[in-house]
N, C-alpha and C positions, 0 to 999 in steps of 0.2 A: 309749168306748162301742162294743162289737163289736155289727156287723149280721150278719145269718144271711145265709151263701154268701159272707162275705168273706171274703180272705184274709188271713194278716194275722203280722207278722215280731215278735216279741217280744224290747226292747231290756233287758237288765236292768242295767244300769248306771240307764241314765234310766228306769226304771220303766212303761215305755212300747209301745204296739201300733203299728206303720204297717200300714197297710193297703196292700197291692202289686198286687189285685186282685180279681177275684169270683168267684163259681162258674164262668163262662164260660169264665175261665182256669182251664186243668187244671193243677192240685196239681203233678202227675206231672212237668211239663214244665219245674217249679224246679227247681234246682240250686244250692249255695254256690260261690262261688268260693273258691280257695286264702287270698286275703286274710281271708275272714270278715268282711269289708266289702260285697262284693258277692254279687249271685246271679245268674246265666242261666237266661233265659229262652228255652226253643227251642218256636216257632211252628212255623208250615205256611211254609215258604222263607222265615226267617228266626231269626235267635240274636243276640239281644241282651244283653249285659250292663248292669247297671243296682247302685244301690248299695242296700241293705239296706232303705231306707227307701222306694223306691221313685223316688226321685229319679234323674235324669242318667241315663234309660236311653238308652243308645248301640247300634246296630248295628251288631254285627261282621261279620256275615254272612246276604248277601243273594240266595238261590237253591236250588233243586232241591236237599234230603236228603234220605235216608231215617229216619236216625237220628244224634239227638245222640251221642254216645258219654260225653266226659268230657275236662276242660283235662289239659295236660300234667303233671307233675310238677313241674314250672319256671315255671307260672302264663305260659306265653308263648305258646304257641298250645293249641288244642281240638282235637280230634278229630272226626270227622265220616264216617258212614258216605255215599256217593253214586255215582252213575254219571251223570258229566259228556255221555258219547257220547253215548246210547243213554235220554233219558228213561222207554223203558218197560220198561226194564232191570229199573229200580227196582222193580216191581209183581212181576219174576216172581224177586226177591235176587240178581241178580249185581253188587251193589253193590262200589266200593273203598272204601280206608279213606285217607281225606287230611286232611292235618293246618289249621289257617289259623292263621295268624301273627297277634299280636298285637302292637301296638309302645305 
């Protein structure tokens, strides 16, 4: 049974919807991981990976970005647009690009 504003991951093997969140969570802010197992999720100072169904979401990263970018090609670290120094960097783009490790 889908609810109106959820979100919601469609398995077709099993026939099946999970529901990973609500309208509160912006759409936009999913992403698949390399596996096809999992998805990230990039918050407001936070990216988590979690698996398909919604289960075992983990934080991989916890702090000041501007913007998610995109995992590696090698599904081993992310991408991440920030400026570590200078907090109010970020507001006016003089963001770097640094990568986080994933083990």
């Amino acid at each position: 049974e889908l609810k109106v504003g959820g979100i919601y991951v469609y398995d077709l093997k099993e026939d099946k919807n999970y529901e990973i969140g609500n309208s509160k969570l912006e759409a936009g802010n999913l992403s698949w991981f390399l596996t096809s197992r999992h998805l990230i999720l990039a918050q407001k100072d936070k990216i988590s990976i979690m698996e398909y169904d919604g289960a075992n979401q983990v934080t991989v990263y916890a702090g000041p970005f501007t913007k998610f970018l995109t995992p590696t090609s090698g599904g081993k670290k992310l991408l991440i647009l920030t400026s570590y120094n200078r907090p109010e960097n970020q507001a006016t783009g003089s963001a770097n690009l640094y990568s986080i490790n994933l083990r």
